[in-house]
N, CA, C and O atoms as CSV, one atom per row, in Angstrom:
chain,resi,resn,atom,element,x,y,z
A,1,UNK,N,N,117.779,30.278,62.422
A,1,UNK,CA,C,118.691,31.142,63.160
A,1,UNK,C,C,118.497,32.562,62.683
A,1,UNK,O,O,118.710,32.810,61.496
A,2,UNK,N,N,118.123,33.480,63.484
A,2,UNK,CA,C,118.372,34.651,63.293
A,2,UNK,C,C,119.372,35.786,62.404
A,2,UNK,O,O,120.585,35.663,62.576
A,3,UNK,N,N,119.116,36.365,61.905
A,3,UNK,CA,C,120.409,37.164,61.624
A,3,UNK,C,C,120.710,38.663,62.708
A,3,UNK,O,O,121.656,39.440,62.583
A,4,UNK,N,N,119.584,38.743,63.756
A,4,UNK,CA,C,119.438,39.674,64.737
A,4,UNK,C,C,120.922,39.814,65.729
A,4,UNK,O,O,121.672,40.726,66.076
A,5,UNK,N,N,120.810,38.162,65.953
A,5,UNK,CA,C,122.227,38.153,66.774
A,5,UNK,C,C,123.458,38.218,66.202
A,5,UNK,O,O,123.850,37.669,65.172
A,6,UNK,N,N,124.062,38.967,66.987
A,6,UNK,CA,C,125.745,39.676,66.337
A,6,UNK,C,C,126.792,38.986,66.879
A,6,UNK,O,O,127.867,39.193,66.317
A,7,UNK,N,N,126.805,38.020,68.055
A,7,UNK,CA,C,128.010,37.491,68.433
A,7,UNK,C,C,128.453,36.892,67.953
A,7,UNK,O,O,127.463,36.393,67.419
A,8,UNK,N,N,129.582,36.133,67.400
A,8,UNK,CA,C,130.183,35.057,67.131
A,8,UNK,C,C,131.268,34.664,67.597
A,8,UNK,O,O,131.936,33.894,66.906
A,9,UNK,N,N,131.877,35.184,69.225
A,9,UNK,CA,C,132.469,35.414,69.877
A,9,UNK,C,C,132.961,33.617,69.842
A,9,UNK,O,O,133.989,33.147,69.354
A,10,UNK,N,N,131.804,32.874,70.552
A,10,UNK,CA,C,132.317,31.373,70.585
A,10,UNK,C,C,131.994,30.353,69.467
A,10,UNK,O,O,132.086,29.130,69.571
A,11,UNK,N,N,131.505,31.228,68.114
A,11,UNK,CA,C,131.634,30.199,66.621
A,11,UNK,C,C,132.952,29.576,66.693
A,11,UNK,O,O,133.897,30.315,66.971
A,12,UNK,N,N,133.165,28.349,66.490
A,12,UNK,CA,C,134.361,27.947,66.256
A,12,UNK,C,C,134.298,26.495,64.996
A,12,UNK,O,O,133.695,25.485,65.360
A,13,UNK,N,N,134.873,26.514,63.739
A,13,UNK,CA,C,134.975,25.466,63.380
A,13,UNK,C,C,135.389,24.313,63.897
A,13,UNK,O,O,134.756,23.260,63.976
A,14,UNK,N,N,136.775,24.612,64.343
A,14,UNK,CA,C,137.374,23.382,65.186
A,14,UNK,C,C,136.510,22.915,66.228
A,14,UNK,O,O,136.270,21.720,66.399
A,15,UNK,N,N,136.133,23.660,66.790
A,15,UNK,CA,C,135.095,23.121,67.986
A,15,UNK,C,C,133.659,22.268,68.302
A,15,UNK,O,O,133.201,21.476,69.127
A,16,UNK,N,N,133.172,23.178,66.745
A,16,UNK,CA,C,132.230,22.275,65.770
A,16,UNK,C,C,132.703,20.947,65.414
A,16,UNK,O,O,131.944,20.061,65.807
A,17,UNK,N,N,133.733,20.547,64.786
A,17,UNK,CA,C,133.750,19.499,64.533
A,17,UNK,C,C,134.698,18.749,65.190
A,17,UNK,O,O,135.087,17.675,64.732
A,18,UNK,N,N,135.202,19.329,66.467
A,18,UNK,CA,C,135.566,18.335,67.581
A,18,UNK,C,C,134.691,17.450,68.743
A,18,UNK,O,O,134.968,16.527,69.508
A,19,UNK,N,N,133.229,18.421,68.379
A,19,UNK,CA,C,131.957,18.070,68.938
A,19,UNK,C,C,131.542,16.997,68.338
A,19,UNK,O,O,131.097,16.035,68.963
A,20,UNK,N,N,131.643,17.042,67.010
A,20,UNK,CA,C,130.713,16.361,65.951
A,20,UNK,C,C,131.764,14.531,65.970
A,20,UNK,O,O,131.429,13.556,65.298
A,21,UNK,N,N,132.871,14.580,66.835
A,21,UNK,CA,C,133.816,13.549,66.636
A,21,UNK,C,C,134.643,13.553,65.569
A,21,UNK,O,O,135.454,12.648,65.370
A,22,UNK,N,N,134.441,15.004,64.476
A,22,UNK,CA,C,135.336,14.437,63.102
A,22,UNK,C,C,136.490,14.492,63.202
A,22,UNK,O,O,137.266,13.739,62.614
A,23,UNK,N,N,136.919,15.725,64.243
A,23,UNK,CA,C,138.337,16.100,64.570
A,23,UNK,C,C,138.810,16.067,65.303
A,23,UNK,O,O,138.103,16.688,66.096
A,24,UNK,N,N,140.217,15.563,66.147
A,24,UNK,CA,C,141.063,15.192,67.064
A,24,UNK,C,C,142.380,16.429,67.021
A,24,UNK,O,O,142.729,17.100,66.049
A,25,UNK,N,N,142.846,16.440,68.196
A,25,UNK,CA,C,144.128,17.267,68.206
A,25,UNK,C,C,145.521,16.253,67.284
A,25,UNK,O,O,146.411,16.822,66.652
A,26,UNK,N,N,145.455,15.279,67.364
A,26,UNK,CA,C,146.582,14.698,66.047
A,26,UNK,C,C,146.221,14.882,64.422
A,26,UNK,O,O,147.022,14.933,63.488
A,27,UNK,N,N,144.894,14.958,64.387
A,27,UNK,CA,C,144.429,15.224,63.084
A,27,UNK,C,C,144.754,16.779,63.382
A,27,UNK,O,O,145.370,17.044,62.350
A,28,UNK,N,N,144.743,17.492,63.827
A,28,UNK,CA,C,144.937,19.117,63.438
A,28,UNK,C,C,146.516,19.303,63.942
A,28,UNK,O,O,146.748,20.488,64.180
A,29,UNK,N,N,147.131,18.831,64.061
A,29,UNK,CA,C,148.635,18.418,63.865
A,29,UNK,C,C,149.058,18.420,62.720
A,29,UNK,O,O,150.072,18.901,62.213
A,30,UNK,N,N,147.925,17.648,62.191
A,30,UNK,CA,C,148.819,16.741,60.846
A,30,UNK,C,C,148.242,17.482,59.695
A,30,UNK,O,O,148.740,17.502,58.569
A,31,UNK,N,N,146.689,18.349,60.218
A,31,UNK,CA,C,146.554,19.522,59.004
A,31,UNK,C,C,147.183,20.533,59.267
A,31,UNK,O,O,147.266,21.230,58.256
A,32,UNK,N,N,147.865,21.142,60.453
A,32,UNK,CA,C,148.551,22.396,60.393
A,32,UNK,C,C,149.770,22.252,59.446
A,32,UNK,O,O,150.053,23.223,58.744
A,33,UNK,N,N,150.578,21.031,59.360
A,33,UNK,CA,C,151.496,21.186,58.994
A,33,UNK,C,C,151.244,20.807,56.900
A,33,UNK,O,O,152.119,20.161,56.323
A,34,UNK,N,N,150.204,21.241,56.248
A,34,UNK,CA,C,149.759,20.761,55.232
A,34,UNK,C,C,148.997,22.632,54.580
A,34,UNK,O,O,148.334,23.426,55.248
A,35,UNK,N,N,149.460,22.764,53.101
A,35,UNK,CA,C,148.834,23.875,52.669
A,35,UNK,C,C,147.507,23.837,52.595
A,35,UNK,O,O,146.781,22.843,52.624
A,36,UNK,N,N,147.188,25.087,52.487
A,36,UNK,CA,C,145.711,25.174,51.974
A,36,UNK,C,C,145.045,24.412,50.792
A,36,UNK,O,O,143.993,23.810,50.577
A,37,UNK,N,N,146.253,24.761,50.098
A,37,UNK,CA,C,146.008,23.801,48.231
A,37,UNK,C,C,146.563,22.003,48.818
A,37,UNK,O,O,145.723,21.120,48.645
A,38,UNK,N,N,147.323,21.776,49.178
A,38,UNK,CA,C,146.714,20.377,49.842
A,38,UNK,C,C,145.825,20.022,50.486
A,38,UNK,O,O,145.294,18.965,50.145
A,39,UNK,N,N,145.312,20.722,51.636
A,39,UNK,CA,C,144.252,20.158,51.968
A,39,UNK,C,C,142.822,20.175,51.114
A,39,UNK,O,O,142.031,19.278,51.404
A,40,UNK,N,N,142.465,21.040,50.176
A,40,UNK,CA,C,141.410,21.022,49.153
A,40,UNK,C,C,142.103,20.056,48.336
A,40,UNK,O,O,141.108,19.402,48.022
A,41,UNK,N,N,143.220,19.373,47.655
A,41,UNK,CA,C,143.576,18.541,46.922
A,41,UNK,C,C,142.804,17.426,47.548
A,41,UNK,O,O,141.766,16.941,47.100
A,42,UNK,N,N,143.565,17.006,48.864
A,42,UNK,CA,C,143.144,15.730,49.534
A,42,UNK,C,C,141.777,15.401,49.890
A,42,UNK,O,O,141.310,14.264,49.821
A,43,UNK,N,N,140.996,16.690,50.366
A,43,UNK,CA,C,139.720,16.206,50.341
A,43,UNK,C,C,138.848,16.066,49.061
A,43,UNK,O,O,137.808,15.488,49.374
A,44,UNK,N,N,138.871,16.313,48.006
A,44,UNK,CA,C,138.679,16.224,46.698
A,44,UNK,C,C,139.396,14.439,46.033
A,44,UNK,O,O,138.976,13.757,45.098
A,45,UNK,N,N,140.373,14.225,46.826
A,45,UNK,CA,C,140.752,12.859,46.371
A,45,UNK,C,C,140.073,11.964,47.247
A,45,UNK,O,O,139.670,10.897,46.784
A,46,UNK,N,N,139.870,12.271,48.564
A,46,UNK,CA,C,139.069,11.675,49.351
A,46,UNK,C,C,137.895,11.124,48.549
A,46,UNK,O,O,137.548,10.016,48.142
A,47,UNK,N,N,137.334,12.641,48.487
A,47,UNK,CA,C,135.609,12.207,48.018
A,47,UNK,C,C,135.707,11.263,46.529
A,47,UNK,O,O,135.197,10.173,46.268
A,48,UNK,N,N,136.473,12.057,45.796
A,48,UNK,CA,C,137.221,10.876,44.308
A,48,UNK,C,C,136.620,9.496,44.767
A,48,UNK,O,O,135.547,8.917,44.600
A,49,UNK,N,N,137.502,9.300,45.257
A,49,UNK,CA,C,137.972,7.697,46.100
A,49,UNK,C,C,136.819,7.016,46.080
A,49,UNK,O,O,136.467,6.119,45.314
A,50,UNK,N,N,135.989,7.747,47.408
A,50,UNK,CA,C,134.895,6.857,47.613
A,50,UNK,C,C,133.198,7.180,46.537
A,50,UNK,O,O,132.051,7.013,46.951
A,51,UNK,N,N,133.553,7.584,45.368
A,51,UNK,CA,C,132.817,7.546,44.183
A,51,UNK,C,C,133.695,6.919,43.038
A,51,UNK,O,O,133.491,7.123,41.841
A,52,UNK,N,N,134.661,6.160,43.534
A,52,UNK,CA,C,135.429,5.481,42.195
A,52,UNK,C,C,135.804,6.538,41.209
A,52,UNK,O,O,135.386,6.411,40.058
A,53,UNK,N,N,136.680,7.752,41.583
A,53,UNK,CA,C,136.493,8.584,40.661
A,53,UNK,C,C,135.721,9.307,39.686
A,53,UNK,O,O,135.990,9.535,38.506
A,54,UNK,N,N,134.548,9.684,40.487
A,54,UNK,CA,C,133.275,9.423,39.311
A,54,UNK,C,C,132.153,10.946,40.373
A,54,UNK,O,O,131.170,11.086,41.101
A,55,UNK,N,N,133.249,11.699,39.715
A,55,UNK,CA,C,132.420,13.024,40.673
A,55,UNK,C,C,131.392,13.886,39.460
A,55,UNK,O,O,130.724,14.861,39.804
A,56,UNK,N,N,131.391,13.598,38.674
A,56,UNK,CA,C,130.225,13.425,37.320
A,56,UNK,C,C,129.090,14.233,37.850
A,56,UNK,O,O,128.366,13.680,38.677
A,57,UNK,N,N,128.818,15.498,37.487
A,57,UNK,CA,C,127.603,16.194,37.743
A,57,UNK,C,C,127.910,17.172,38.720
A,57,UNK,O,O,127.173,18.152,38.832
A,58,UNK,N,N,129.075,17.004,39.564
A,58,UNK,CA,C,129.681,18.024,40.518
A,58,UNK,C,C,130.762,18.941,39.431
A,58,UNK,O,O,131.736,18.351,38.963
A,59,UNK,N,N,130.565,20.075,39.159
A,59,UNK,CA,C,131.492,20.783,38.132
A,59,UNK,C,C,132.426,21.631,38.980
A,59,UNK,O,O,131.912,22.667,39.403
A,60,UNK,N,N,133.698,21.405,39.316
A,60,UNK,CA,C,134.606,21.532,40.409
A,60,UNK,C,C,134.998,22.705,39.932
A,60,UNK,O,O,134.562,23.667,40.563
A,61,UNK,N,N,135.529,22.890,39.221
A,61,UNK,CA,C,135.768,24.040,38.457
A,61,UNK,C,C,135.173,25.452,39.122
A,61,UNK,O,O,135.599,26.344,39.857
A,62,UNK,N,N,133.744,25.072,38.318
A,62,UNK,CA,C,132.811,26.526,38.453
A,62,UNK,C,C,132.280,26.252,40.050
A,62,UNK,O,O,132.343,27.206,40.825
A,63,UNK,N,N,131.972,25.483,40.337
A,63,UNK,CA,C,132.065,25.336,42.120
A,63,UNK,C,C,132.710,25.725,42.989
A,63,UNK,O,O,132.441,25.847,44.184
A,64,UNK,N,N,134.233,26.097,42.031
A,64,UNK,CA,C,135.305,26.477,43.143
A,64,UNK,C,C,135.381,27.574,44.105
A,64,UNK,O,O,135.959,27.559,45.192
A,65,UNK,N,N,134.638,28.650,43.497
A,65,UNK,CA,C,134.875,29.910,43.669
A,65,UNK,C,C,133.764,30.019,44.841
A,65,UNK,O,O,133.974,30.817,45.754
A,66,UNK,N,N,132.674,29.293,44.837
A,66,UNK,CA,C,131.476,29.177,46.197
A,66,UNK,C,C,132.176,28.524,46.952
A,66,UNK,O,O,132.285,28.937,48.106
A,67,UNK,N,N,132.966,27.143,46.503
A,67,UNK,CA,C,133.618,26.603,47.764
A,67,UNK,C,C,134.300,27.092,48.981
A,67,UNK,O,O,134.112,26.673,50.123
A,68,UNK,N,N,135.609,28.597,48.384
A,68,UNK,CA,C,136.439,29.059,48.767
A,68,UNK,C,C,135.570,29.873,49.600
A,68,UNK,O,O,135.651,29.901,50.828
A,69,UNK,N,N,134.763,30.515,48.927
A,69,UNK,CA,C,134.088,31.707,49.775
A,69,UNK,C,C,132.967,31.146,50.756
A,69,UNK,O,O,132.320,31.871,51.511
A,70,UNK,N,N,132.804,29.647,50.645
A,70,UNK,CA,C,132.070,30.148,52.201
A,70,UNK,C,C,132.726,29.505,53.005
A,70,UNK,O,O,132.168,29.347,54.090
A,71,UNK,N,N,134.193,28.850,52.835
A,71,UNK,CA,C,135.285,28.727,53.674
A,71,UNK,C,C,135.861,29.675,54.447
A,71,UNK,O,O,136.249,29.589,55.612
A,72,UNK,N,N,135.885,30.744,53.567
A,72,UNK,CA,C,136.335,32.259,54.155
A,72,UNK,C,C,135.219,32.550,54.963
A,72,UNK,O,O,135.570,32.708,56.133
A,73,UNK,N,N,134.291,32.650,54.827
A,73,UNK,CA,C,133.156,33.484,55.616
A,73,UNK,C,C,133.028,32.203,57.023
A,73,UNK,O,O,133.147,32.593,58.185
A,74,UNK,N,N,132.844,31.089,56.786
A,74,UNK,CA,C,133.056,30.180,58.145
A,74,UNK,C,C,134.320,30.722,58.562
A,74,UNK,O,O,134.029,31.912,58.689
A,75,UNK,N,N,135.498,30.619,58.848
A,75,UNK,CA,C,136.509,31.305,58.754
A,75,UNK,C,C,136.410,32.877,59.318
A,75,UNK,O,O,137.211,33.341,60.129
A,76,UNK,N,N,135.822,33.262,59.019
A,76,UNK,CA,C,135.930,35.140,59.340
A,76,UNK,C,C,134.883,35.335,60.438
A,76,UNK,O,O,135.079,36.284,61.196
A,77,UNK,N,N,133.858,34.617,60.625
A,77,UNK,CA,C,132.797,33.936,61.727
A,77,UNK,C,C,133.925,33.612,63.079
A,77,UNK,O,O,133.894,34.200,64.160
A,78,UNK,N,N,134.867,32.558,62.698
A,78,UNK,CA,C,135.101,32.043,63.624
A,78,UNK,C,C,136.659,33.015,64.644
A,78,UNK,O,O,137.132,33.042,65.780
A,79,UNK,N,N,136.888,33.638,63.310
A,79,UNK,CA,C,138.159,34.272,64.079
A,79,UNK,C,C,137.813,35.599,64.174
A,79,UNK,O,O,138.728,36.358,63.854
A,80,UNK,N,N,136.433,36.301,64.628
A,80,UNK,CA,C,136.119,37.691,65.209
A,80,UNK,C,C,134.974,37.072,66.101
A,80,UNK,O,O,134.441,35.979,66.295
A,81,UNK,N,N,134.862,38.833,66.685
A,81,UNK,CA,C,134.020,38.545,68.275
A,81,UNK,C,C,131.996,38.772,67.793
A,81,UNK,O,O,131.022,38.767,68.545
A,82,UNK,N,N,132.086,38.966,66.065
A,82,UNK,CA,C,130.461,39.874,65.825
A,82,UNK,C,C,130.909,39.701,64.206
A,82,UNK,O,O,131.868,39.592,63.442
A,83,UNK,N,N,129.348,39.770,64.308
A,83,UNK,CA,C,129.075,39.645,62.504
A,83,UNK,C,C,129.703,41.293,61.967
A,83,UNK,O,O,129.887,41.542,60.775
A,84,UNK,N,N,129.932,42.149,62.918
A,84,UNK,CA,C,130.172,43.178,62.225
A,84,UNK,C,C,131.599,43.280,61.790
A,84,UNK,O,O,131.911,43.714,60.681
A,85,UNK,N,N,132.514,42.845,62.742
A,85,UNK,CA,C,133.511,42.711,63.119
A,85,UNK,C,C,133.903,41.746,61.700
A,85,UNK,O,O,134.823,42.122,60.974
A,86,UNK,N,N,133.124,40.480,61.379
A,86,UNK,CA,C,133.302,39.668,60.206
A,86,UNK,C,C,133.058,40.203,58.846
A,86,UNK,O,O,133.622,40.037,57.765
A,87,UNK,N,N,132.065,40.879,59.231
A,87,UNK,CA,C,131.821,42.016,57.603
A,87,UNK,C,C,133.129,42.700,57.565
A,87,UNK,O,O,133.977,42.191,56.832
A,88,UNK,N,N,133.502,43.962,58.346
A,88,UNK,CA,C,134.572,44.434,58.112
A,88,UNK,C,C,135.752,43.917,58.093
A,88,UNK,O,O,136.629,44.548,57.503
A,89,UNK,N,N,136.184,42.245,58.929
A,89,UNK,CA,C,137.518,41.495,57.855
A,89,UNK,C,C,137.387,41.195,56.543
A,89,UNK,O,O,138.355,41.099,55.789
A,90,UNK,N,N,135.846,40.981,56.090
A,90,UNK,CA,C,136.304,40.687,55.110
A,90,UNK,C,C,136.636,41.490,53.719
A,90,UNK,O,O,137.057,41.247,52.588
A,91,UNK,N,N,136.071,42.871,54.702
A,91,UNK,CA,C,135.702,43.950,53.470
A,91,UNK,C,C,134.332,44.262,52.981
A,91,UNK,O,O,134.162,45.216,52.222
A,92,UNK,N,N,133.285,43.464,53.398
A,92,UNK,CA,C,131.681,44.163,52.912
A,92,UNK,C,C,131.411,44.684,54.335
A,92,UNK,O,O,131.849,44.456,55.462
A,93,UNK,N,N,129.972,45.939,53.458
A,93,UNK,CA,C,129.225,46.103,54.249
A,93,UNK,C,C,128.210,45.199,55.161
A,93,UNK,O,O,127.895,44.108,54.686
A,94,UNK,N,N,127.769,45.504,56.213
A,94,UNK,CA,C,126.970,44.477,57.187
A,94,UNK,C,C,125.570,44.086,56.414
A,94,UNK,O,O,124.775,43.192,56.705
A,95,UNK,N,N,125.522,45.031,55.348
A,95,UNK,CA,C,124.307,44.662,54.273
A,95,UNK,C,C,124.409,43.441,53.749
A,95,UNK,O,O,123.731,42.436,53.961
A,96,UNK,N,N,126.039,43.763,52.487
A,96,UNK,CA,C,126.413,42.758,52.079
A,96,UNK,C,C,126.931,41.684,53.013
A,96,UNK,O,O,126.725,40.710,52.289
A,97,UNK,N,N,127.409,41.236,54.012
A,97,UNK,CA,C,127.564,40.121,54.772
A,97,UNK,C,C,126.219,39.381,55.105
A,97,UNK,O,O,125.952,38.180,55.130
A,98,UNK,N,N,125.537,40.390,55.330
A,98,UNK,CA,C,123.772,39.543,55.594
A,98,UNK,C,C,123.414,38.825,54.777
A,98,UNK,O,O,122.898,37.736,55.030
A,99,UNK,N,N,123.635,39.337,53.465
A,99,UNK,CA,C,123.258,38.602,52.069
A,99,UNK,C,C,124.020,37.164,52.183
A,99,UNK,O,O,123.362,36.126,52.260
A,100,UNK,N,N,125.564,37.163,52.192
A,100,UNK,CA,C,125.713,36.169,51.784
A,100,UNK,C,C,125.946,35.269,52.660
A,100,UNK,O,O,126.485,34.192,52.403
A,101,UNK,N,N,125.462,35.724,54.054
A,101,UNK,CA,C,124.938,34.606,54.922
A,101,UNK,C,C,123.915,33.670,54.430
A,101,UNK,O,O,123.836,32.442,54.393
A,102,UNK,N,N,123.183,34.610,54.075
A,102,UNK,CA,C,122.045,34.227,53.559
A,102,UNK,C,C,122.626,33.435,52.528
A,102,UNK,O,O,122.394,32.260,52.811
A,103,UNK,N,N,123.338,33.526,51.360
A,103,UNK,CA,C,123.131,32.478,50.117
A,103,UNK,C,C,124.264,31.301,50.517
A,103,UNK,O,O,124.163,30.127,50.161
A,104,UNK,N,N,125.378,31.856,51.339
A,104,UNK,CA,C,126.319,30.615,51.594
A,104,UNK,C,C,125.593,29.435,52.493
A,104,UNK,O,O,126.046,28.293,52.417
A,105,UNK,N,N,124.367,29.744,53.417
A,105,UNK,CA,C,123.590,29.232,55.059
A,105,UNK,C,C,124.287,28.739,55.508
A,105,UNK,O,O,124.240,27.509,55.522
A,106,UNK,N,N,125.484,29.546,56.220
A,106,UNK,CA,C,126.279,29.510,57.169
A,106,UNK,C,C,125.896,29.717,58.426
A,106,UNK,O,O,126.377,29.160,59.413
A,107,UNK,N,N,124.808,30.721,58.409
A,107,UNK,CA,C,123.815,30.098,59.586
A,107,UNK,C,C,123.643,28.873,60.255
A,107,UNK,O,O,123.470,28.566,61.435
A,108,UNK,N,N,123.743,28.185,59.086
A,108,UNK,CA,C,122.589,27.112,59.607
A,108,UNK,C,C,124.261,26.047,59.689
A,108,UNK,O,O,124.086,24.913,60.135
A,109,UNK,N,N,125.108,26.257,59.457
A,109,UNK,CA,C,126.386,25.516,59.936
A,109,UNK,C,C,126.643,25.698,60.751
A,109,UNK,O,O,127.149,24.633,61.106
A,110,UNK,N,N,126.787,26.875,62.156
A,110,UNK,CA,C,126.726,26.952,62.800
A,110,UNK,C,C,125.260,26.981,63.563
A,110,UNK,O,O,124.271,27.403,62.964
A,111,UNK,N,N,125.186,26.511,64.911
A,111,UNK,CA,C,124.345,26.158,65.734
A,111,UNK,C,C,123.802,27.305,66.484
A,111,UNK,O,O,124.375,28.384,66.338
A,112,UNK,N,N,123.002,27.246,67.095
A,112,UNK,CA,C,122.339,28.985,67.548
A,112,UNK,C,C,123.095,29.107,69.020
A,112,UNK,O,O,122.912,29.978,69.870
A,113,UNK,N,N,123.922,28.071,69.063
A,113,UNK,CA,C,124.474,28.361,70.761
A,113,UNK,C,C,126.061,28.926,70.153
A,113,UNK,O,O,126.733,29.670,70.867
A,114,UNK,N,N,126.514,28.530,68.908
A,114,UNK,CA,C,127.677,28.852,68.286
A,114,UNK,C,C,127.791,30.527,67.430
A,114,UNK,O,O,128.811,30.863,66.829
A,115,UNK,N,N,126.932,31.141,67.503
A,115,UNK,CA,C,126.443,32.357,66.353
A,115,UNK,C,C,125.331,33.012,66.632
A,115,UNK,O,O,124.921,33.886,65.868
């Protein structure tokens, strides 16, 4: 995927993964009404779960801080009309947003018909 193109007019997470079958309008019911720090709790107990508690080699901790941020940047993609528009919510330059397209490949999470 390019970084040439600027729209992100129709990026949409939800839409992404209402495509993908993961998400339903009762499931986003039942996450609207749930914090941010719950829903990273629960999916973290999720994944727990189905490794028997045994997330060993994943360091959650120092991970956290990449986690959040390319939540935000999917996120800042999906609720403006242009990558420029997403640089300036979030506060970088369109330099710095290029970059950490580049290291988050949020690109490549979104689809070239989505971004």
């Amino acid at each position: 995927m390019s970084l040439i193109k600027s729209k992100t007019k129709y990026a949409s997470v939800v839409a992404k993964l209402k495509n993908e079958n993961k998400l339903n309008d009762d499931t986003l019911v039942a996450i609207s009404s749930l914090s941010i720090e719950d829903v990273i709790a629960l999916k973290f107990e999720l994944s727990a779960a189905l490794t028997k508690n045994r997330l060993y080699g994943f360091d959650i901790w120092k991970r956290s801080n990449y986690i959040i941020k390319e939540s935000i940047l999917k996120f800042a993609i999906s609720a403006t009309n242009s990558k420029k528009d997403a640089a300036r919510f979030l506060g970088l330059t369109y330099a710095e947003f290029k970059r950490v397209l580049k290291v988050y490949k949020v690109n490549e999470y979104f689809t070239d018909h989505d971004i």
